[in-house]
C-alpha positions as CSV (number, residue, x, y, z in Angstrom):
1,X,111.9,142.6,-47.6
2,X,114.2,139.8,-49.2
3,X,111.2,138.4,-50.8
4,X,110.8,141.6,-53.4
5,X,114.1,140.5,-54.5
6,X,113.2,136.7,-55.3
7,X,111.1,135.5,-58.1
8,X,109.0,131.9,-56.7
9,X,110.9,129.7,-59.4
10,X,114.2,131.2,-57.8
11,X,113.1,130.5,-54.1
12,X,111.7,126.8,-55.3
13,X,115.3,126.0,-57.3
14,X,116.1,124.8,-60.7
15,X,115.5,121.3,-59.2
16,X,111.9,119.5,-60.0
17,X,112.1,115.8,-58.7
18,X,110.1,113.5,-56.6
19,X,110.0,114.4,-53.1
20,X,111.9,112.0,-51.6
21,X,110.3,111.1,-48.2
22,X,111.1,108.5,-45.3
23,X,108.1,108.5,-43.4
24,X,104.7,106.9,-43.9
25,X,101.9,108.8,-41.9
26,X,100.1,106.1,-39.7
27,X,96.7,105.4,-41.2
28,X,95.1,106.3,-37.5
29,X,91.8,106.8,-38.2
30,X,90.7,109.5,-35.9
31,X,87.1,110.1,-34.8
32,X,86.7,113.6,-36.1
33,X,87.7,112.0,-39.5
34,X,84.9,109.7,-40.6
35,X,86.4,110.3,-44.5
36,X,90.0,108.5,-45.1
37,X,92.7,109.2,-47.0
38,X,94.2,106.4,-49.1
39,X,97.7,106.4,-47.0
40,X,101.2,108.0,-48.2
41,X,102.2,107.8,-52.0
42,X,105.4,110.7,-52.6
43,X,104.4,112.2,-55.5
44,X,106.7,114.3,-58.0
45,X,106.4,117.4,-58.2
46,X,104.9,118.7,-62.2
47,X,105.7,121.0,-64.1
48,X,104.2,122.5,-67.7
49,X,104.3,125.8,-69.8
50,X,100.7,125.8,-71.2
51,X,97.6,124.7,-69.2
52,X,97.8,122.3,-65.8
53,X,95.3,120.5,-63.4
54,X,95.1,119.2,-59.9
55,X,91.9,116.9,-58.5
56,X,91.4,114.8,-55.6
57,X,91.5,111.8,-58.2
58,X,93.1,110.6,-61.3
59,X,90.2,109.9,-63.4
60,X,88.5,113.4,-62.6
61,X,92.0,115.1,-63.4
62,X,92.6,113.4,-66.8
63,X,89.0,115.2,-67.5
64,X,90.1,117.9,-66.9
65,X,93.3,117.8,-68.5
66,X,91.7,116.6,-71.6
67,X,89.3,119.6,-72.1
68,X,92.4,121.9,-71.7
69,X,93.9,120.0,-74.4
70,X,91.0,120.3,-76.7
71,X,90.9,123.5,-76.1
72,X,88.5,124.2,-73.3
73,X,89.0,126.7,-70.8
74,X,89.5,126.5,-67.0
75,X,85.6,126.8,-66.4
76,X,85.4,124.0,-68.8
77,X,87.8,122.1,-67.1
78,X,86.3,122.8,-63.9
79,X,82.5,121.8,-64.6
80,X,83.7,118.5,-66.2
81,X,86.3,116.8,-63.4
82,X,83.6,118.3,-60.4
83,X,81.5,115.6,-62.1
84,X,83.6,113.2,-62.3
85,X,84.2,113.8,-59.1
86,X,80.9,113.3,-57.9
87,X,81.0,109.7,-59.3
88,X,84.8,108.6,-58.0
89,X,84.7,110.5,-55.2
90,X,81.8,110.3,-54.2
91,X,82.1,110.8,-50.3
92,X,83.5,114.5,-50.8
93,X,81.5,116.2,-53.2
94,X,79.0,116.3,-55.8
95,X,75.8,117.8,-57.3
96,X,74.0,117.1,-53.9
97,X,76.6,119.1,-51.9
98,X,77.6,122.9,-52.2
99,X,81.1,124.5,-53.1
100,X,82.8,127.9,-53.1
101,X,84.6,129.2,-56.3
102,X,87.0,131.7,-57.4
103,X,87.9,132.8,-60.8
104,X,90.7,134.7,-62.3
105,X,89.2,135.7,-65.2
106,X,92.4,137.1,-67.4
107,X,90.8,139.0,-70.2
108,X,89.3,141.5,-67.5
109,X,92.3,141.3,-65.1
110,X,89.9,140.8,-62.5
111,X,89.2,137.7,-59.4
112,X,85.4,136.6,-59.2
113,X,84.1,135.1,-56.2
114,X,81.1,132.2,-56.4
115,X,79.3,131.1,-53.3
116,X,77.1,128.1,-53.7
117,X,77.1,127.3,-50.2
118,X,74.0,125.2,-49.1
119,X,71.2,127.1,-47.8
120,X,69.0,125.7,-44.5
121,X,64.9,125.4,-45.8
122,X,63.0,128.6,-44.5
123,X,61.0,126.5,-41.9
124,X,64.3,126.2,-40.1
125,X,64.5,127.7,-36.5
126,X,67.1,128.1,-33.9
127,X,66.3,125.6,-31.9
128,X,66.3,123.4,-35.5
129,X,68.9,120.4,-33.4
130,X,67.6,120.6,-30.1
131,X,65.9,117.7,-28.1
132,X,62.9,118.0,-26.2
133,X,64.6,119.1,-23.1
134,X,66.3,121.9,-24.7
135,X,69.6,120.2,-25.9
136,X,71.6,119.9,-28.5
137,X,71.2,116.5,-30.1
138,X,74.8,114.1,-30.4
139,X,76.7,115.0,-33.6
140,X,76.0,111.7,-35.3
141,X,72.5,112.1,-34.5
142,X,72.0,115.3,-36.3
143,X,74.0,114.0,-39.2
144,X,72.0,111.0,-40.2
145,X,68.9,111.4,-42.0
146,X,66.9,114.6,-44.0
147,X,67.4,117.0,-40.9
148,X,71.2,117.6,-41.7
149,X,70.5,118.3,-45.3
150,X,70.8,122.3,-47.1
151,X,69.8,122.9,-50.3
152,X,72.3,121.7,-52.9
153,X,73.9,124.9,-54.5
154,X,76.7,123.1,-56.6
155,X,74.8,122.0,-59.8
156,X,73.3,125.8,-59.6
157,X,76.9,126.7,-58.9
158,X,78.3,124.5,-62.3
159,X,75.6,125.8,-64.6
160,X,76.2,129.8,-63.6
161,X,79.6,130.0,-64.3
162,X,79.7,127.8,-67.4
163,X,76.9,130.4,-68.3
164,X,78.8,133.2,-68.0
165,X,82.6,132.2,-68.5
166,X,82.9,128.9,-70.3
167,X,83.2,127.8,-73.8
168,X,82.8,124.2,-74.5
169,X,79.1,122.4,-75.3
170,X,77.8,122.4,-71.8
171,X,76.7,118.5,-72.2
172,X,79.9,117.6,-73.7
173,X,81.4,118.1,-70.2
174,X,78.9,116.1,-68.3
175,X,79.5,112.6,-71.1
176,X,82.7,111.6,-69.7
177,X,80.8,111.1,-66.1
178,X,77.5,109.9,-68.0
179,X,79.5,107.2,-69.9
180,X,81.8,105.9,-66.9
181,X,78.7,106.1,-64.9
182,X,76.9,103.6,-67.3
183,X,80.4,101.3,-67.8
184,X,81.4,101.5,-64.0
185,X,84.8,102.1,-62.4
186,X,86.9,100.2,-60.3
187,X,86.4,101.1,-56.4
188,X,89.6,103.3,-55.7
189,X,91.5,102.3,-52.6
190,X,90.7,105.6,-50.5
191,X,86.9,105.3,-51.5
192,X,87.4,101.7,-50.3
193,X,88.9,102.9,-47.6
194,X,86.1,104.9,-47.0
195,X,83.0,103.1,-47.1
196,X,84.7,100.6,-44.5
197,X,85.3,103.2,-42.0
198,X,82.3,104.9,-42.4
199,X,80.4,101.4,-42.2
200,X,79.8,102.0,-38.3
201,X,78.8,105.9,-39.1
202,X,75.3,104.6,-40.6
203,X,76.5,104.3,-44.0
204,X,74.1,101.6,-44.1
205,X,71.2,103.1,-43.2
206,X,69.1,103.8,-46.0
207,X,68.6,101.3,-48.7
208,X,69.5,102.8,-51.5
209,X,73.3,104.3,-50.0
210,X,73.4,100.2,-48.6
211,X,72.5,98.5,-52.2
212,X,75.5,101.0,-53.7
213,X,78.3,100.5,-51.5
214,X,77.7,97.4,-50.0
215,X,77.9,93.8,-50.5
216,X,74.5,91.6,-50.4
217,X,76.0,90.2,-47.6
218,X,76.5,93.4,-45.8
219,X,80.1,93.6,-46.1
220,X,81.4,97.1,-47.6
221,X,82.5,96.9,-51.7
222,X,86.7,96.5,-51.5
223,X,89.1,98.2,-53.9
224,X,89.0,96.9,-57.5
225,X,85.2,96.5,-57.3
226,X,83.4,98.0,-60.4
227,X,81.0,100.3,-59.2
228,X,78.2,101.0,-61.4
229,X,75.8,103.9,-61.7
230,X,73.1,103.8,-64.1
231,X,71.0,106.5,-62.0
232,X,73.2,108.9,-62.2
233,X,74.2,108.5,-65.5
234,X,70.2,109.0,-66.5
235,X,70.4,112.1,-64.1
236,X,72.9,113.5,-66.0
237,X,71.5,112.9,-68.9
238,X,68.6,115.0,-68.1
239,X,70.8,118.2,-66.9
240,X,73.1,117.7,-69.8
241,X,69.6,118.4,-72.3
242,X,68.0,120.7,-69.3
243,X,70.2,122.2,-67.1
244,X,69.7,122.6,-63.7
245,X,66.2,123.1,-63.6
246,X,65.4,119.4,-63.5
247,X,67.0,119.5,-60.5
248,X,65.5,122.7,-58.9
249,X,62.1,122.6,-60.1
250,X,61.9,119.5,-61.5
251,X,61.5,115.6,-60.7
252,X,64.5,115.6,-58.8
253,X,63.3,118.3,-56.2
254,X,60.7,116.2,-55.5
255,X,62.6,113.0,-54.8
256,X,65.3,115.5,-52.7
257,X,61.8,116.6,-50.8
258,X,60.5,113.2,-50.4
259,X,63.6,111.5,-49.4
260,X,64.7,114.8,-47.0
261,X,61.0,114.9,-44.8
262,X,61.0,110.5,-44.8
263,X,63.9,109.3,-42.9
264,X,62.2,108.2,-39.6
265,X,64.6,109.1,-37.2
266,X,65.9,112.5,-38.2
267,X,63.9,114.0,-41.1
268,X,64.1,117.7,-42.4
269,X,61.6,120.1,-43.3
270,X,62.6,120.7,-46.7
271,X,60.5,121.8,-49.4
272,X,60.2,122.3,-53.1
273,X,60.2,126.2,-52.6
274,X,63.1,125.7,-50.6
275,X,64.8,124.7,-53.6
276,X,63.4,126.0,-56.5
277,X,64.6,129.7,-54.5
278,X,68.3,128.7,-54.3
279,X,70.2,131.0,-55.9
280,X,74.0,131.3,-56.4
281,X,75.6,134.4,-54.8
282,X,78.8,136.0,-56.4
283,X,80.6,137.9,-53.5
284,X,83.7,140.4,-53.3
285,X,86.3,138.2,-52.6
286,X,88.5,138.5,-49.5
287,X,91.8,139.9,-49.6
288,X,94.8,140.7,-47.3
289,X,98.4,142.3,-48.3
290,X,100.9,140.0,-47.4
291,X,104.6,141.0,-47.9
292,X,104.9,141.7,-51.6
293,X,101.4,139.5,-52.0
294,X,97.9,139.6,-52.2
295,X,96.1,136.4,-50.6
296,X,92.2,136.3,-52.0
297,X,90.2,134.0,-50.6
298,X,86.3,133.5,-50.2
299,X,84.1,136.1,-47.9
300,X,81.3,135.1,-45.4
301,X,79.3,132.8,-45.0
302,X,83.0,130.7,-45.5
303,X,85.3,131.9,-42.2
304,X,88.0,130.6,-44.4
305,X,89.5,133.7,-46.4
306,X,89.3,136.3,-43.3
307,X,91.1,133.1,-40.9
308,X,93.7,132.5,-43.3
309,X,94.1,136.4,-43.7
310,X,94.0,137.3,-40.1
311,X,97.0,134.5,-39.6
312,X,99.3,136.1,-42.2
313,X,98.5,139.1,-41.4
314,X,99.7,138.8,-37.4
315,X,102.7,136.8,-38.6
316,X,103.9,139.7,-41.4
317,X,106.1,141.4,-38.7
318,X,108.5,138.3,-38.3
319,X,111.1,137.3,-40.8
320,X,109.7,133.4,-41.3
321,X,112.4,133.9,-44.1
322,X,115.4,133.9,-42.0
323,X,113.8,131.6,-39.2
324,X,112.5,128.9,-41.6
325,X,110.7,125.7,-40.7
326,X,111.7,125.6,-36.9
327,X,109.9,125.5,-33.7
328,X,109.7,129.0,-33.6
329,X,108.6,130.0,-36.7
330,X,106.1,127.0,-36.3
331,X,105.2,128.7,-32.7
332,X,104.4,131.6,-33.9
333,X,102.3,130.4,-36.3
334,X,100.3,128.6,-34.3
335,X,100.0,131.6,-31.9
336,X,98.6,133.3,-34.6
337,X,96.0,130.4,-35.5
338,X,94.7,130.8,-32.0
339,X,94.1,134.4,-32.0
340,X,92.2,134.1,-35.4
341,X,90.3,131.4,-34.3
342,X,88.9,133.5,-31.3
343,X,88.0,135.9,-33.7
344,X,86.4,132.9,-35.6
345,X,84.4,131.3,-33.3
346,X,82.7,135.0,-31.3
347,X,81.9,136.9,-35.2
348,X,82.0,135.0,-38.4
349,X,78.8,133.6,-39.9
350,X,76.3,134.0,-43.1
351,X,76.7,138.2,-43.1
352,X,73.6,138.2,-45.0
353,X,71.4,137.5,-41.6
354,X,74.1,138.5,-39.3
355,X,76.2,141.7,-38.5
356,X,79.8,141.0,-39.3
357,X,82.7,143.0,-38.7
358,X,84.2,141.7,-42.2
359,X,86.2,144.8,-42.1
360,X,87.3,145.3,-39.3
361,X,88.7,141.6,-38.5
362,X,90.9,142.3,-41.4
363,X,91.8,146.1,-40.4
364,X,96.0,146.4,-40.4
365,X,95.9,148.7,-37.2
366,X,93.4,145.8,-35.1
367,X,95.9,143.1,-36.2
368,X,98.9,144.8,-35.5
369,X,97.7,145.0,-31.8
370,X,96.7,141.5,-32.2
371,X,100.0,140.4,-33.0
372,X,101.4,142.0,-29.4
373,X,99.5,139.4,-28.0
374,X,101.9,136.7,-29.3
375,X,105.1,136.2,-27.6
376,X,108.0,134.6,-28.6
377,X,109.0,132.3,-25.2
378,X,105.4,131.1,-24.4
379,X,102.3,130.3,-25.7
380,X,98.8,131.4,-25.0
381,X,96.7,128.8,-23.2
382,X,93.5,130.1,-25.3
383,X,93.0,133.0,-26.9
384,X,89.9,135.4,-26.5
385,X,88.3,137.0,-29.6
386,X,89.4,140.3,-29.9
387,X,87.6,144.2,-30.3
388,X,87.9,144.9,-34.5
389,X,86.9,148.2,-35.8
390,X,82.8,147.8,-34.7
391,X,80.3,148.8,-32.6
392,X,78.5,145.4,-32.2
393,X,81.5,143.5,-30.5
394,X,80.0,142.7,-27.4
395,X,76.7,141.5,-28.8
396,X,77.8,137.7,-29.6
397,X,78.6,134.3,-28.2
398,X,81.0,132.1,-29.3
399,X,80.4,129.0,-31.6
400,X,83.3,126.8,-31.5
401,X,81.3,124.3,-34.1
402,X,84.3,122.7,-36.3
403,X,82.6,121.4,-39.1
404,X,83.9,117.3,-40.2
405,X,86.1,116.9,-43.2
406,X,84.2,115.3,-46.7
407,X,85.5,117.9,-49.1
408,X,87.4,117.9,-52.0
409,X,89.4,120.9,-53.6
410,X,90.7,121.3,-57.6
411,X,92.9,124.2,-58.6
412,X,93.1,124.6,-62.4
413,X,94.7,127.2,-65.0
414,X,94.3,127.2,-68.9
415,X,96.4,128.3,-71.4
416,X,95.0,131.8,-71.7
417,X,95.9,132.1,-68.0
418,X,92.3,132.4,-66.8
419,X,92.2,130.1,-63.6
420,X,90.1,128.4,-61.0
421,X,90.3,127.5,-57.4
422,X,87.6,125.7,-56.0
423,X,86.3,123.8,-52.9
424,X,83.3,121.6,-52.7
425,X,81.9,119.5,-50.6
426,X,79.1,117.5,-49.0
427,X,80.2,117.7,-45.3
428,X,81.2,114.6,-43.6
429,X,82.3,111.8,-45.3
430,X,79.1,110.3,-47.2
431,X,77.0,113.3,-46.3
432,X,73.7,112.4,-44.7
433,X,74.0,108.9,-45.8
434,X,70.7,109.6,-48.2
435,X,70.9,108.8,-51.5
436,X,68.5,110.3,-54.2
437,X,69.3,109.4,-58.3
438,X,72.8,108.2,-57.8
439,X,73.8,111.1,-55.5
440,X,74.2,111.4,-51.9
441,X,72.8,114.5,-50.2
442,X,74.8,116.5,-48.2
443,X,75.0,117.2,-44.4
444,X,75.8,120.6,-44.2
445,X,73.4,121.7,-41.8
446,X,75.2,120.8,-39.0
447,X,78.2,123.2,-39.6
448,X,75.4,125.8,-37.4
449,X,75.7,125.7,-34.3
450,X,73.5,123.6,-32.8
451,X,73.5,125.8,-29.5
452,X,71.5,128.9,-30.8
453,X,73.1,131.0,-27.8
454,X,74.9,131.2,-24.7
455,X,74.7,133.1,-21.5
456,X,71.3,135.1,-23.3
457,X,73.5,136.4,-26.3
458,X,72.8,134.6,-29.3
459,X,75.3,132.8,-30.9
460,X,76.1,134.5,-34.9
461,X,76.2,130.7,-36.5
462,X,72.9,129.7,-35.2
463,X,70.4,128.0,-37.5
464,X,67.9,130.3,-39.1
465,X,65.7,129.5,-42.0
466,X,67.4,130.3,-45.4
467,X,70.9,131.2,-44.2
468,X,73.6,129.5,-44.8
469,X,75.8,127.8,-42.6
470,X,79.8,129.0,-41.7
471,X,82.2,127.3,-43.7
472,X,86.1,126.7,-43.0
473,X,86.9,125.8,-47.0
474,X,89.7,128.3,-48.3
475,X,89.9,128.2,-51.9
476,X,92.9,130.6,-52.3
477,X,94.7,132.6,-55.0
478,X,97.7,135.0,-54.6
479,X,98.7,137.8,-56.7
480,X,101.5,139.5,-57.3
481,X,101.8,143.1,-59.6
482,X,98.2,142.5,-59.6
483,X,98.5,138.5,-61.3
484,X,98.2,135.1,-59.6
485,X,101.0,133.0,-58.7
486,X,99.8,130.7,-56.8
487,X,96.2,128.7,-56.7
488,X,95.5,126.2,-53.6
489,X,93.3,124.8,-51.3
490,X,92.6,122.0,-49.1
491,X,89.6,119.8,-47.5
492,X,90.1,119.2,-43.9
493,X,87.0,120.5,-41.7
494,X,88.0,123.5,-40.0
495,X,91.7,122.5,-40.1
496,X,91.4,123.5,-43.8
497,X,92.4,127.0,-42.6
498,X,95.4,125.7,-40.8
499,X,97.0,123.2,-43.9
500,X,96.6,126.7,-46.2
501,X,98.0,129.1,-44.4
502,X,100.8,126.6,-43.4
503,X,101.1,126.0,-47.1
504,X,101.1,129.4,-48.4
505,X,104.0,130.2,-45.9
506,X,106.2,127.1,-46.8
507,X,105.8,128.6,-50.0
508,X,106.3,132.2,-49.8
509,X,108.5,132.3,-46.9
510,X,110.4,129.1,-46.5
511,X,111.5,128.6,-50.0
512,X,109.6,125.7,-50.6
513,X,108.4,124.1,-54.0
514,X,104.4,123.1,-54.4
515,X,105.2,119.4,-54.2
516,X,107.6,119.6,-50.9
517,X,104.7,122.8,-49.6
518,X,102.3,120.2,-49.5
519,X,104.4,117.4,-48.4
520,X,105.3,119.6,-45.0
521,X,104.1,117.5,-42.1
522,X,101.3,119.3,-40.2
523,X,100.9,121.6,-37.5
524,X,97.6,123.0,-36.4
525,X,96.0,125.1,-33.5
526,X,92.4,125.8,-33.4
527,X,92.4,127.8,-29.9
528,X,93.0,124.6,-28.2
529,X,95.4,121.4,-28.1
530,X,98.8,121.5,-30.8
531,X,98.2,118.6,-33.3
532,X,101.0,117.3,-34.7
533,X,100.7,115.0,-37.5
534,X,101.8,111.4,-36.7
535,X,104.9,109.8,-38.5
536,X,105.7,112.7,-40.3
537,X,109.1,115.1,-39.3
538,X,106.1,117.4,-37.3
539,X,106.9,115.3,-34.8
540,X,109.7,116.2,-34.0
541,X,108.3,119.4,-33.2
542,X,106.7,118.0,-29.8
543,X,109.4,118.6,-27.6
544,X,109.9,122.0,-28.2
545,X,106.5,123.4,-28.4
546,X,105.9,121.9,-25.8
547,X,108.4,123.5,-23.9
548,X,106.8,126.6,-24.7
549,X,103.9,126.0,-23.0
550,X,101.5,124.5,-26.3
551,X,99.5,120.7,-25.3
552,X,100.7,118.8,-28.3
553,X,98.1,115.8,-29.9
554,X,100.1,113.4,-32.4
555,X,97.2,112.2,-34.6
556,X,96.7,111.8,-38.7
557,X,96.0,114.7,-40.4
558,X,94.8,113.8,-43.7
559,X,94.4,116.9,-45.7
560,X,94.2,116.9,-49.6
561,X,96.5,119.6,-51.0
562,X,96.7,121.2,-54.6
563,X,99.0,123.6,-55.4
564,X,99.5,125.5,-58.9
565,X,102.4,127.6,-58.8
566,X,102.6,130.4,-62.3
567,X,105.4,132.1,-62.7
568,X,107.8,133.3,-65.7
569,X,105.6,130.9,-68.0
570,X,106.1,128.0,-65.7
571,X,103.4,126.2,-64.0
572,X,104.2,124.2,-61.4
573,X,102.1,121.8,-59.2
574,X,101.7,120.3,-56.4
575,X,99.2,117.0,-55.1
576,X,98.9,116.4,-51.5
577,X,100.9,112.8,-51.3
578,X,97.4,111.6,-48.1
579,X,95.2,110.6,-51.2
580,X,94.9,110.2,-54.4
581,X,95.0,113.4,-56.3
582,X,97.3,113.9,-59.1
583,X,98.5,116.5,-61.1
584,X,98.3,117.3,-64.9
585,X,99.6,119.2,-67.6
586,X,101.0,120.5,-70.8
């Protein structure tokens, strides 16, 4: 293959400048997109030599850039802007959310994989979203209020890895957020953004999410607005002398309890054991040869690794090279986004309390017949799950649950190459709109599927008590001879899966620098409709794809790329140009 014979800084030229762009993205706010992203900004791509960092927002990436400089390593870095993150950002992510992490570790030579995925309370049933006659509730319904909530694993998440990996005072990392917290911020224009769309989502609801984000008079906070947050800045306080067991067996487990089983319309049946159990899982992390690469990503309960694999891997007998970004290549992609997603939908789920074919879905001989299902001159209207290497195929029904986007990703490497890629997140935008000590609570419970099963076989993402629920976040990094060269990741609800693998392509196939990868208008197929994304040169795909055969939706697709490129002792990044993220190094 041509790409054995090309380094990455050869295939992205000499060349780093802004990426010049003539298009600005319509700010359509979709309704499958409660969280916003802040408009178009073209961004330059960034290059350094020693340590870099990528983050959803400036403030939370100068952290993180500042612990690398001070010597700090990409745990470090990692622990202090996902805090900072939880105060700027706080409609993605935070300590009352959950998050997948893996870590290069470069003394051992080895990727770890961290699951602190949320976990439903043990009381939890199948029939956990159902009404009274046997139906599943409206989405918005199930979102608002203590029913949606899982235990938080993030904190838990935070604290074990620093444990084990980092290096710097564990409460020094948590005073930058504890000291803006207490002197405030100024309202960013995508959080403003934000809180006014999510106004008529119940974002009002409960007092204490209202009194934060709104006016007196009702009206939602605008852009420029210093946001104060003395609440959290005492909470962190406590975990910076504690740890996390405040949190999990403490005072604020009861207030998460309390404020979880008393929302009137929708309350959970979370309890103090539920927490005080939660435990982070470190998992073998999920790989798939592609070309002269290896593309890790994160294992079950997240669908996001095997999806992402199972796309490369059907697309690995065409030469995307010598087609580059046209229809074609861009049909065949999507082809193989539809196939994967069958597979998605009929098998993937927690693996702890379900049977899983994790194997076989990723077996080279099952995806090789896969890929004769795509063809070339017409596309597949939708695609059926397909037979992997198991006995229990025939045993499930399908869950075509795509979870909302409200997730933030950070990609980070240090200057003894050790490096992180992480997702994290608190569901939709806002979460569950409850708000305990200066944190909102996640909604992640309603990623299950609120249909426990279908035609009499049960469906694998149900609800079940202590599982936790199917994920679409794809914290990614490829290897090459056995090291990374390439860290990303992406929010987006389950179009997360589509923006990486689209990404990793631009990039490995196409030629494309991190910056210009990321930059790439968007094309994505969940076993359904085309969506193009609106004002960008995707476009210009319609006419052709649609010739093929594919139902094309123009709508905003506002995903939140970072991109860390390592190669021949160059780092070169890439932030997604939708929001505000920025990238940093030395």
């Amino acid at each position: 293959m041509r790409h054995a014979k090309k380094t990455l800084v050869a295939r992205f030229g000499a060349g780093l400048v802004a990426v010049a762009l003539t298009f600005v993205p319509a700010l359509v706010f979709a309704k499958d997109q409660p969280e916003r992203g802040s408009g178009w900004t073209a961004k330059a791509a960034v290059e350094a030599s020693r340590f870099m960092v990528a983050a959803a927002n400036p403030v939370a990436a100068k952290v993180g850039y500042e612990v690398l400089k001070a010597g700090g390593n990409a745990i470090d870095a990692a622990v202090a802007v996902q805090f900072m993150l939880n105060l700027v950002e706080p409609q993605s992510s935070g300590i009352g959310g959950g998050a997948f992490l893996l870590y290069w570790d470069a003394s051992e030579g080895r990727l770890h994989s961290f699951d602190g995925r949320e976990t439903a309370p043990w009381a939890a049933t199948p029939d956990y979203f159902l009404d009274a006659d046997g139906k599943p509730k409206p989405f918005f319904e199930r979102v608002v209020g203590g029913r949606s909530v899982g235990v938080p694993g993030t904190l838990k998440l935070l604290e074990t890895v620093h444990k084990r990996f980092g290096r710097h005072d564990w409460a020094s990392l948590l005073k930058p957020t504890v000291d803006l917290a207490g002197k405030g911020f100024e309202i960013s224009p995508r959080l403003a953004s934000s809180i006014a769309g999510a106004a008529k989502y119940a974002l009002d609801r409960f007092d204490p999410t209202r009194a934060y984000f709104f006016n007196p008079d009702g009206s939602p906070k605008p852009a420029g607005t210093i946001l104060k947050n003395p609440d959290f800045a005492n909470l962190l306080r406590l975990i910076a002398d504690n740890g996390s067991d405040i949190f999990y067996s403490g005072t604020i487990a009861t207030r998460i309890v309390e404020a979880v089983g008393s929302t009137p319309d929708n309350p959970g049946l979370m309890t103090r054991a539920d927490i005080a159990g939660y435990e982070v899982v470190e998992r073998d992390p999920v790989c798939v040869a592609y070309r002269v690469y290896r593309i890790c990503g994160m294992g079950p309960p997240s669908s996001g690794g095997l999806t992402v694999g199972q796309i490369l891997k059907m697309l690995e007998g065409h030469d995307l090279e010598a087609m580059g970004h046209t229809p074609q290549a861009v049909h065949l992609i999507l082809e193989a986004s539809k196939l994967a997603f069958a597979d998605r939908a009929l098998y993937m789920a927690d693996s702890d309390f379900v049977r899983m074919p994790t194997k076989g879905l990723l077996d080279a001989g099952y995806l090789a017949r896969r890929a004769t299902e795509i063809r070339a001159d017409t596309a597949i209207a939708k695609a059926e799950a397909g037979t992997p290497p198991w006995k229990d195929a025939a045993l499930r029904a399908p869950d075509p649950t795509r979870p909302q986007p409200g997730t933030s990703h950070l990609v980070i490497r240090d200057a003894e190459g050790n490096a992180v890629s992480m997702t994290t997140t608190i569901e939709t935008g806002f979460g569950s709109r409850l708000m305990v000590s200066g944190f909102l609570l996640n909604n992640e419970l309603t990623d299950f599927s609120a249909t426990p099963s279908r035609d009499g076989k049960p469906v694998a993402n149900r609800v079940e008590g202590g599982k936790r629920p199917r994920s679409s976040m794809s914290p990614t990094v490829v290897l090459r001879d056995g090291k990374p060269v390439l860290l990303l990741g992406s929010p987006g609800g389950s179009r997360i899966i589509g923006y990486v693998a689209k990404t990793i392509v631009a990039i490995l196939d196409w030629g494309m620098s991190p910056q210009k990868a990321v930059s790439l208008g968007h094309f994505i197929n969940r076993n359904g409709d085309t969506d193009l994304e609106a004002g960008t040169d995707a476009e210009a795909l319609a006419p052709a794809l649609e010739a093929l055969g594919h139902t094309v939706k123009v709508r905003d697709l506002n995903s939140g790329l970072h991109v860390i490129a390592i190669e021949a002792g160059r780092l070169i990044g890439g932030a997604d140009p939708r929001r505000e993220g920025k990238v940093l190094g030395d």
